[in-house]
MINU-339381 format. One line per 5 residues: their letters; for each residue x, y, z of N, C-alpha, C. Coordinates in Angstrom, 1 decimal. Example, Ala and Ser with C-alpha at 12.3 -4.5 7.8 and 13.67 -1.06 7.14 Angstrom:
BEGIN
as) 13.2:-5.7:7.8:12.3:-4.5:7.8:13.2:-3.3:7.8 ~ 12.8:-2.2:7.1:13.7:-1.1:7.1:12.9:0.0:7.9 $
end
This chain:
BEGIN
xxxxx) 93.8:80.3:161.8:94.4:80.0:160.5:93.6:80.7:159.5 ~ 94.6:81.3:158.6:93.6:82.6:157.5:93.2:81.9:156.4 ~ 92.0:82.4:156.0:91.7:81.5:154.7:92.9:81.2:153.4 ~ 94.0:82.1:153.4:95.1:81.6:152.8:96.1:80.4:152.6 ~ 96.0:79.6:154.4:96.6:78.9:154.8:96.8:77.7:153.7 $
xxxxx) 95.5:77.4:153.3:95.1:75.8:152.6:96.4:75.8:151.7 ~ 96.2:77.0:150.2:96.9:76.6:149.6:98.8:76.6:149.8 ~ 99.0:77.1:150.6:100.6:77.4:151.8:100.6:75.8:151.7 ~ 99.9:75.2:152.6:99.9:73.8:152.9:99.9:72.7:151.8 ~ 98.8:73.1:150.9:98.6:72.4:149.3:100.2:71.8:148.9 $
xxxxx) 100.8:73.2:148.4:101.8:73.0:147.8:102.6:71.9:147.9 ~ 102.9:71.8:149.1:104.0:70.6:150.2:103.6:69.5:149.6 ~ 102.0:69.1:149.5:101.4:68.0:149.7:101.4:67.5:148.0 ~ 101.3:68.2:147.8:101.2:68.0:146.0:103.1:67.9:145.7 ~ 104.1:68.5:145.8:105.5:68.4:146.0:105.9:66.6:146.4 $
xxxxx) 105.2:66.8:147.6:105.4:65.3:148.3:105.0:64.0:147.3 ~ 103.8:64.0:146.8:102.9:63.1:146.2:103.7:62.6:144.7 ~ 104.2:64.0:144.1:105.1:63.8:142.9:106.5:62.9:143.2 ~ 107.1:63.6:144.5:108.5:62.8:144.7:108.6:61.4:145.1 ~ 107.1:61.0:145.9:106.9:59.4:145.9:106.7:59.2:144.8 $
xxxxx) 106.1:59.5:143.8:105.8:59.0:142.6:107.0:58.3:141.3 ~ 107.7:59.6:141.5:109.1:59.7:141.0:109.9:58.5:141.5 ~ 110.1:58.3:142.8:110.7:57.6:143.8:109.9:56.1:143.5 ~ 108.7:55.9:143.5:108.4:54.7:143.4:108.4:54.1:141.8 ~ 108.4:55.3:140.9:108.6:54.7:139.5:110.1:54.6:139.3 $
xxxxx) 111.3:55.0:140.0:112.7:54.2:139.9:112.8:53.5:140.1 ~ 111.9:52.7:141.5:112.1:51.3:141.8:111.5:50.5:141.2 ~ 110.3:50.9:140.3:110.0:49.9:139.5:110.7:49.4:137.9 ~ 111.5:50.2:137.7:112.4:50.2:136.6:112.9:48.7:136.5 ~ 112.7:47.8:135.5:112.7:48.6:133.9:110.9:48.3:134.1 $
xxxxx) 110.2:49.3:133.4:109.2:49.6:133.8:108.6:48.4:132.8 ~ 109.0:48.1:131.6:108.5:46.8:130.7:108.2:45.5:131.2 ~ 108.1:45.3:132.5:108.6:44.2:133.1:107.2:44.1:134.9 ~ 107.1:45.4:134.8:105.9:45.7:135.8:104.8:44.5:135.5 ~ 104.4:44.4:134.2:103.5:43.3:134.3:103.6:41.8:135.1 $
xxxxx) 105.0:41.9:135.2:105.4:40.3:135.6:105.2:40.3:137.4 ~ 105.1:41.6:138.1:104.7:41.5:139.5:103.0:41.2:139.5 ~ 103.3:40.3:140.7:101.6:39.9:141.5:100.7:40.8:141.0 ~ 99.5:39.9:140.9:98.4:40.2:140.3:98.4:41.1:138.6 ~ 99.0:40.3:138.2:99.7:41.0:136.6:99.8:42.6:136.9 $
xxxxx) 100.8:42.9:137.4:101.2:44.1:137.5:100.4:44.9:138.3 ~ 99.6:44.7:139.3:98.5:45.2:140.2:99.5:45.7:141.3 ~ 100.4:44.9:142.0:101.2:45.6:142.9:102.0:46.4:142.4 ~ 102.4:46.6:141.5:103.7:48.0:141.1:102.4:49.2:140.4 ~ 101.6:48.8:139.6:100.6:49.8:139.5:99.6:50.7:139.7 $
xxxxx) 98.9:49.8:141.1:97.7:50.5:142.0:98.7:52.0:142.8 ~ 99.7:51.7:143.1:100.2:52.7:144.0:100.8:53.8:142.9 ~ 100.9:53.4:142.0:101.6:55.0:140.8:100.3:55.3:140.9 ~ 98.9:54.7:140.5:98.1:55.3:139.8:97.3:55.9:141.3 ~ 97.3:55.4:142.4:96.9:55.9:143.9:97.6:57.6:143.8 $
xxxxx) 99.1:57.7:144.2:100.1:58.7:144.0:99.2:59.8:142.8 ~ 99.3:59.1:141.8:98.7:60.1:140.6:97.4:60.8:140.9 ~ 96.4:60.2:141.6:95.2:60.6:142.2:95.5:61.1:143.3 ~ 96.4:61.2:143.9:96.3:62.2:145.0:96.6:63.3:144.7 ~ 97.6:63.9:143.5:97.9:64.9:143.1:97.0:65.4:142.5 $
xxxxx) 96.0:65.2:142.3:94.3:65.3:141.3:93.5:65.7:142.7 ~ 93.1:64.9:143.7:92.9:65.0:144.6:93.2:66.6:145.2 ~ 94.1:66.2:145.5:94.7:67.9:146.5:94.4:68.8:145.7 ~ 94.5:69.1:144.2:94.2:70.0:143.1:93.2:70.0:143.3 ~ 92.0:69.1:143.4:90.4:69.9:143.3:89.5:70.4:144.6 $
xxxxx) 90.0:69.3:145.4:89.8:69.6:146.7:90.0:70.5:147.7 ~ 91.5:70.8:147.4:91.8:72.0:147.7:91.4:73.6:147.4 ~ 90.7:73.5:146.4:90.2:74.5:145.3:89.3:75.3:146.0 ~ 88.6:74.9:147.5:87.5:75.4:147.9:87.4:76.9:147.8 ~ 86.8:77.8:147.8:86.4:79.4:147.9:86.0:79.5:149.0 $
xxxxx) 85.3:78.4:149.8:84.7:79.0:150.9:85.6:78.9:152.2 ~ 85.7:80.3:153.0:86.4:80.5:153.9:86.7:79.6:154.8 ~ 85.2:79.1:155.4:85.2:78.4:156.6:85.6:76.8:156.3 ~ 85.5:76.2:155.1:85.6:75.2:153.9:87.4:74.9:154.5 ~ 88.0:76.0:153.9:89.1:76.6:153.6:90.1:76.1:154.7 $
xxxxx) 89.7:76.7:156.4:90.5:76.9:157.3:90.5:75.4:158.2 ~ 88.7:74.6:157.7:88.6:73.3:158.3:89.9:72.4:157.9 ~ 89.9:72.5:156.4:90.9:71.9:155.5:92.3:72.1:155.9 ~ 92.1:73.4:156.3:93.7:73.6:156.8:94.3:72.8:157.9 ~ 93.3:73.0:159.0:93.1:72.3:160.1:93.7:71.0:160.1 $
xxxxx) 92.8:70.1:158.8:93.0:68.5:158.5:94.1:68.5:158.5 ~ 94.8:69.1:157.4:96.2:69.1:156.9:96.9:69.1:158.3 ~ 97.3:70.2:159.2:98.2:69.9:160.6:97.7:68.7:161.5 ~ 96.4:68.0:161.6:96.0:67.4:162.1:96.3:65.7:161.3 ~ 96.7:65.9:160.1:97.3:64.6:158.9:98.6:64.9:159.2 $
xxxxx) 99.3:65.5:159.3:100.4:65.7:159.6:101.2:65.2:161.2 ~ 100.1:65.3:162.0:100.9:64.8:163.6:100.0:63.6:163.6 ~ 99.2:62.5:162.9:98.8:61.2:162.4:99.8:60.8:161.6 ~ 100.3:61.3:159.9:101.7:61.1:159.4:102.8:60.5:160.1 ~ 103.0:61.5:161.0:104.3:61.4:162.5:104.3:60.1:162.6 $
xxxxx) 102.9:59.5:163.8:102.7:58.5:164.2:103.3:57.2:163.4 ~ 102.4:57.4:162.0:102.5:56.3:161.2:103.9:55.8:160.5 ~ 104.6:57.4:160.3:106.2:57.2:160.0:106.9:56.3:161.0 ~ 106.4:56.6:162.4:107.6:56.3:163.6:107.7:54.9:164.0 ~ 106.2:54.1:163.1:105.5:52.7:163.7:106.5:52.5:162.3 $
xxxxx) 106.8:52.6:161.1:107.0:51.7:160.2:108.7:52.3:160.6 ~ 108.7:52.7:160.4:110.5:53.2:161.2:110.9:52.1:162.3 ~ 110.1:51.8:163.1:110.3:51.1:164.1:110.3:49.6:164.2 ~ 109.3:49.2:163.0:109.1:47.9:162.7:110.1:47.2:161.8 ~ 110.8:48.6:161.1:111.7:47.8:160.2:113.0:47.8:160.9 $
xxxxx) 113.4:48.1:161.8:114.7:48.2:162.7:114.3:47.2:164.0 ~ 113.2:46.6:164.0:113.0:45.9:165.0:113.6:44.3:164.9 ~ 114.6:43.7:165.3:115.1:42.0:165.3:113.6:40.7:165.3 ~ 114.5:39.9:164.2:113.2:39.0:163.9:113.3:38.0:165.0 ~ 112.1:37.6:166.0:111.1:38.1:166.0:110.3:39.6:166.6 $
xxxxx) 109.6:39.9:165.9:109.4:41.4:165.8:108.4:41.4:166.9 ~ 108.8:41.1:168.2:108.1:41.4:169.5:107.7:42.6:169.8 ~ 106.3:43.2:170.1:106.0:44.3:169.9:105.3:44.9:168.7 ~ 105.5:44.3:167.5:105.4:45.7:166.7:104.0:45.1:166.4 ~ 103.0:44.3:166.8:101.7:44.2:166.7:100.7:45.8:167.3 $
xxxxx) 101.8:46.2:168.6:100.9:46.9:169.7:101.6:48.2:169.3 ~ 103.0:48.1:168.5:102.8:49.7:168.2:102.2:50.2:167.3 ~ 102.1:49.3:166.0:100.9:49.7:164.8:99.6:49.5:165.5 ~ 99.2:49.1:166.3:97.6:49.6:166.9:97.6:51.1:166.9 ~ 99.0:51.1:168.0:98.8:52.4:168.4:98.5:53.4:167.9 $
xxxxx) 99.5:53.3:166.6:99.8:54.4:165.3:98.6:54.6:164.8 ~ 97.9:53.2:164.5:96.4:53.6:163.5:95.6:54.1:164.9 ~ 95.3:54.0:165.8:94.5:54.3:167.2:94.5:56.0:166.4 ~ 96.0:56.1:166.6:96.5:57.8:167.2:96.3:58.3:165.8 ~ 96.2:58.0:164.6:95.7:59.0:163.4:94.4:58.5:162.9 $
xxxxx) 93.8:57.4:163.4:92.4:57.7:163.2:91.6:58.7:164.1 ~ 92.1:58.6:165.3:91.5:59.6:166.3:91.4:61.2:165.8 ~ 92.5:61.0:165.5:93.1:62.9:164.5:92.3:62.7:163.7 ~ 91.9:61.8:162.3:91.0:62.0:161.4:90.1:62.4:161.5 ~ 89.5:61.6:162.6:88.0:62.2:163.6:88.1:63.5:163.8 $
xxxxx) 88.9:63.6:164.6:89.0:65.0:165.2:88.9:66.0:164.1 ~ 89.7:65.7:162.7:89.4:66.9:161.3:87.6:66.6:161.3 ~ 87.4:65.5:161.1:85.7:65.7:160.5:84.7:66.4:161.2 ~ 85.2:66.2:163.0:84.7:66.9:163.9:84.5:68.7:163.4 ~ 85.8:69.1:163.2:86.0:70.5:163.1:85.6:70.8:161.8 $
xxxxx) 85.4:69.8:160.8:84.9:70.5:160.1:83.4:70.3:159.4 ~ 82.7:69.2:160.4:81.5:69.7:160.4:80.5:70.8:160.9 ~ 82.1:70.9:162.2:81.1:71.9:163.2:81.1:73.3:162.3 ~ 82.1:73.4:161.4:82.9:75.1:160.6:81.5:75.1:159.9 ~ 81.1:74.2:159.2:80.2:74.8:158.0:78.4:74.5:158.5 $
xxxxx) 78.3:73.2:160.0:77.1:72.8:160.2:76.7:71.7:159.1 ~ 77.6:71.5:158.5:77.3:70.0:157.2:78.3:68.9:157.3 ~ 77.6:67.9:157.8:78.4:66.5:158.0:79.4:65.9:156.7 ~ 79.1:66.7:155.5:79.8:66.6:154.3:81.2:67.1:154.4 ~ 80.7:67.6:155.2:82.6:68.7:155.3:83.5:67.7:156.6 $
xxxxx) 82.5:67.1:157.4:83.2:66.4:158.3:83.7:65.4:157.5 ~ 83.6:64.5:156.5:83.8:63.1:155.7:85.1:63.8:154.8 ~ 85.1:65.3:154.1:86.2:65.8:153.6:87.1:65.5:154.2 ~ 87.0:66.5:155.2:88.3:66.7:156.2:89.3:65.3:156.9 ~ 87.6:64.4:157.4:88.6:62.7:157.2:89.2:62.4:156.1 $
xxxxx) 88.8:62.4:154.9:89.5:61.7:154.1:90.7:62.9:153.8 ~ 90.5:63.8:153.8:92.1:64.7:153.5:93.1:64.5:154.6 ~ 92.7:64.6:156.0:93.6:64.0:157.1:94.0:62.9:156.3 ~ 93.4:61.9:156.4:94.0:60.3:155.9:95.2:60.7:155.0 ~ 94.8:61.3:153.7:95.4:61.8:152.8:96.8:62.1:153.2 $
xxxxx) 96.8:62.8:154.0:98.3:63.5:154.5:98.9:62.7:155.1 ~ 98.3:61.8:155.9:99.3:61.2:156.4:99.5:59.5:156.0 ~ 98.6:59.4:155.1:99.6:57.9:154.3:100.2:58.4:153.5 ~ 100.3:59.7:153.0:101.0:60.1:152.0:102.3:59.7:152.6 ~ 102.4:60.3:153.6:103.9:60.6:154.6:104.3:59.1:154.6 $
xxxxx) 103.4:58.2:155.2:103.2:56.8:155.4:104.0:56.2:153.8 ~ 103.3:56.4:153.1:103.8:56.0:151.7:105.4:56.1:151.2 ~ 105.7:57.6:151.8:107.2:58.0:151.7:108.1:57.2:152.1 ~ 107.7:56.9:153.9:108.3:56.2:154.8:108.9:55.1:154.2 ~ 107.6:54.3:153.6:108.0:53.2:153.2:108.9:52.9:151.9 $
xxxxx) 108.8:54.0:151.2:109.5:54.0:150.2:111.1:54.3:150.3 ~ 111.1:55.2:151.5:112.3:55.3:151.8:113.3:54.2:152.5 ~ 112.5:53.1:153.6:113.0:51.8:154.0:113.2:50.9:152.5 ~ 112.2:51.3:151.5:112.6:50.6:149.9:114.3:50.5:149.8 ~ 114.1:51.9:149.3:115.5:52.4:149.2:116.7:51.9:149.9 $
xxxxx) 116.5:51.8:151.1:117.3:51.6:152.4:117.6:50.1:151.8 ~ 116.6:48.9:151.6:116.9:47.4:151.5:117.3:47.2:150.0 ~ 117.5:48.6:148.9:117.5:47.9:147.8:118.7:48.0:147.2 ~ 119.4:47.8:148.3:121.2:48.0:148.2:121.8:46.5:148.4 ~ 120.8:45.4:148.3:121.3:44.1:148.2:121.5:43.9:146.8 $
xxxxx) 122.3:42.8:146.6:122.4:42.7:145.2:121.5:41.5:144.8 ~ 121.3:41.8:143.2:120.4:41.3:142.8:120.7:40.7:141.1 ~ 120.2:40.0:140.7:120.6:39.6:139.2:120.5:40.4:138.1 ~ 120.8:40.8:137.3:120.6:41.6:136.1:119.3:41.5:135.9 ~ 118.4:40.5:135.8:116.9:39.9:135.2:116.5:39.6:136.8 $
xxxxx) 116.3:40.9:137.6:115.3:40.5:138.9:113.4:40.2:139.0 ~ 113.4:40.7:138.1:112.0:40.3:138.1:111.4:39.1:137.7 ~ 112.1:38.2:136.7:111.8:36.7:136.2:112.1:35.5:137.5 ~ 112.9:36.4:138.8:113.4:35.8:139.7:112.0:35.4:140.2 ~ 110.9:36.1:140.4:110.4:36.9:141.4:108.7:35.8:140.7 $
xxxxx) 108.3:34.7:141.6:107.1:33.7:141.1:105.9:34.0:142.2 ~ 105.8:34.7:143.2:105.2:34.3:144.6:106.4:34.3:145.7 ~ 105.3:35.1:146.7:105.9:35.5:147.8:107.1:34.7:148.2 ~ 106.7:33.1:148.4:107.3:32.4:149.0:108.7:32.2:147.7 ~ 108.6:32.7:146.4:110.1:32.4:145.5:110.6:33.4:145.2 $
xxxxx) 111.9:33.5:145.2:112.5:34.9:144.4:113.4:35.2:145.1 ~ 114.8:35.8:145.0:115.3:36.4:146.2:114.8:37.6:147.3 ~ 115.9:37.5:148.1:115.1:38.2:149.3:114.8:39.7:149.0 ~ 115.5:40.2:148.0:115.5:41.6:147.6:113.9:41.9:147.1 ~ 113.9:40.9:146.2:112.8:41.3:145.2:111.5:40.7:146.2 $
xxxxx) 111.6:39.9:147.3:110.2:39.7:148.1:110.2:41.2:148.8 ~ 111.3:41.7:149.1:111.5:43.2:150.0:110.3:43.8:149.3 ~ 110.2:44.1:147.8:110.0:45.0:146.8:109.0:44.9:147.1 ~ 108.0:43.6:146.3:106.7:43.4:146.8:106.3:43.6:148.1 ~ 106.7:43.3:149.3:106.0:43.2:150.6:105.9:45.0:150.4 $
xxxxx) 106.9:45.6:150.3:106.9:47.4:150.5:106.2:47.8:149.1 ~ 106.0:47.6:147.6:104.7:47.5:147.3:103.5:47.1:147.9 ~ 103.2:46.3:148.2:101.7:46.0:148.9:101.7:46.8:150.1 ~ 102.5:47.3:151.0:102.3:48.4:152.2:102.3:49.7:151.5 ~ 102.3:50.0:150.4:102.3:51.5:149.8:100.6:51.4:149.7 $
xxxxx) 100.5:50.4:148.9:99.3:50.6:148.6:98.1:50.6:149.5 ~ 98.3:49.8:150.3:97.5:49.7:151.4:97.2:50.4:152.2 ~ 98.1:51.7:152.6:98.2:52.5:152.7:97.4:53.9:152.4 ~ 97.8:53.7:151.1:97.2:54.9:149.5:95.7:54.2:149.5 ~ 95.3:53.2:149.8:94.1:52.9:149.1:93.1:52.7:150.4 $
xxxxx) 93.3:52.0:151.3:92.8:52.1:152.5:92.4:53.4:153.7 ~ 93.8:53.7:153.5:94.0:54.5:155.0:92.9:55.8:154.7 ~ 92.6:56.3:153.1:91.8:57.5:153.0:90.2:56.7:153.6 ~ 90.1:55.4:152.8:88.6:55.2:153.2:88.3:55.3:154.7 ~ 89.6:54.8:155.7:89.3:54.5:156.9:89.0:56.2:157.6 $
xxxxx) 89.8:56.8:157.2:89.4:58.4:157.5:88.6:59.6:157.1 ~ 87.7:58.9:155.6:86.4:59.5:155.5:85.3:59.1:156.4 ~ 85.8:57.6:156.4:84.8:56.9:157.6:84.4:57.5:158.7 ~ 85.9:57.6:159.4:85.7:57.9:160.9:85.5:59.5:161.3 ~ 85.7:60.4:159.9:85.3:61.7:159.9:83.9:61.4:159.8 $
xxxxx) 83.4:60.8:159.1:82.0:60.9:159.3:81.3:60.6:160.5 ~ 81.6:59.3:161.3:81.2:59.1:162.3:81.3:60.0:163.5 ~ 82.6:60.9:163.4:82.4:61.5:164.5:81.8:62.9:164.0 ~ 81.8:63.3:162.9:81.1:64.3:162.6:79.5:64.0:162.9 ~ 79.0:62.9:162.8:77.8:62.5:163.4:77.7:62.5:164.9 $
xxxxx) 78.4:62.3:165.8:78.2:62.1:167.1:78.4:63.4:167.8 ~ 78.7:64.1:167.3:78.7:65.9:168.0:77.7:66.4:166.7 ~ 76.2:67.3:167.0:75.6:67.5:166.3:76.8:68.7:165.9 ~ 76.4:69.3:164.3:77.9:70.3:163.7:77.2:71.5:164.0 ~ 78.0:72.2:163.9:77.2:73.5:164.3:78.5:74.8:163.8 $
xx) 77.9:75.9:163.5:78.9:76.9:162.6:79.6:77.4:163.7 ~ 80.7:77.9:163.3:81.3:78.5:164.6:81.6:79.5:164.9 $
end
């Protein structure tokens, strides 16, 4: 992969991050009213302002000059991308699955198993590129990156899919706690709280595990 590659890849990811953003500020429409969701407007807001930092994110991060820097990064990015997959195919799966949702404990294992391991695998490669365990922790958390992004999409697009039920002119004053409101507007929340958790987690779990495995293979230049 040529040191060119990163920003090739960039673009997508920065493209992607704006159209969830776009996409998740429709569904929060009328936006004067976001205060009234859980945790005074914490679930409809952590995930714009997540989305908005990613696009900040990829912008600086991606910025690197250094070659070897450059092509680890790139690396992450295909390596966030077949973890993405995973994570799309588990929340795809779980929302077409009949209640009781038998199984879908052991395919989201699987999914996080299968793009934590990938995350690793970026921190791996990119501690060994430069010999600095700092570049292994990047490349986890950019892997992560890529693919709760994708993750985030997914879900936003099953949003879309359930938010074709009808609902009252004044949905949000419906909407007291989990357990009140119609079924639409619990949809909304439950698929807010999986955006975010997503956006806000999935990066920590993949600097983490870049770092760990960038620790367990001493790094070395290549």
């Amino acid at each position: 992969m040529g040191s060119g590659a990163l920003p090739i890849l960039r673009t997508p990811l920065i493209l992607l991050a704006a159209a969830d953003l776009a996409v998740l500020a429709f569904h929060l429409r009328p936006w004067s009213q976001i205060p009234s969701l859980p945790g005074n407007g914490a679930t409809g807001i952590d995930p714009l302002v997540c989305l908005v930092a990613y696009i900040g994110l990829f912008l600086w991060l991606g910025g690197s000059r250094a070659q070897e820097a450059r092509r680890a990064l790139g690396a992450a990015t295909l390596l966030g991308f077949i973890a993405g997959l995973a994570l799309v195919a588990q929340i795809a799966i779980g929302a077409r699955l009949p209640f009781p949702q038998a199984g879908l404990l052991e395919i989201r294992f699987l999914s996080f198993t299968i793009a934590a391991i990938l995350c690793g695998i970026a921190g791996l490669r990119g501690a060994r590129a430069v010999g600095n365990v700092a570049l292994g922790l990047l490349c986890g958390l950019w892997s992560a990156m890529v693919s709760c992004l994708m993750a985030c999409a997914a879900v936003l697009a099953e949003m879309g899919r359930v938010a074709a039920a009808p609902i009252s002119s004044d949905p949000w004053k419906q909407y007291e706690g989990l357990a009140v409101g119609n079924q639409a507007m619990q949809s909304l929340v439950h698929s807010l709280d999986m955006a975010r958790a997503y956006l806000i987690i999935g990066p920590l779990v993949g600097a983490s595990v870049g770092l760990i495995f960038a620790r367990i293979a001493p790094p070395r230049k290549s």
